[in-house]
Phi, psi and omega in degrees: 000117163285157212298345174255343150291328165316291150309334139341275182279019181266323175265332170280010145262357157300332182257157182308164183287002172291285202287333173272349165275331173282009195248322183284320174292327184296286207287323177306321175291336184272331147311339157281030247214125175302131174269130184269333181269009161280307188292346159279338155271344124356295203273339178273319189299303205311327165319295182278003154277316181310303180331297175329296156347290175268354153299000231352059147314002188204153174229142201264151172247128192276139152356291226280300195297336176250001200249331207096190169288146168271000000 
């Protein structure tokens, strides 16, 4: 951590836990922010796998088996 980050997180903990939780959504919301070109290759992957599938190059595994019971 550098010294203004530092500094930073020195005056956000001076404020109520009200105001430091809402200081926390803020910057978690600003980390979030959709990339339209990571969902378009998302949308491309998910494409060829479905393809995959149904050529039936791949076999689908049900949840239970990799997960446990649900």
């Amino acid at each position: 951590m550098n010294a203004r980050t530092k500094e930073l997180a020195a005056l956000a903990t001076r404020l109520k836990p009200d105001e430091r939780f809402a200081l926390v959504e803020e910057i978690l919301h600003s980390l979030d922010r959709p990339d339209p070109e990571i969902d378009r290759l998302w949308q491309e992957e998910a494409e060829r796998r479905l393809a995959a599938y149904r050529a039936g190059k791949v076999k689908a595994v049900a949840a239970e088996d990799l997960l446990g019971p649900l």
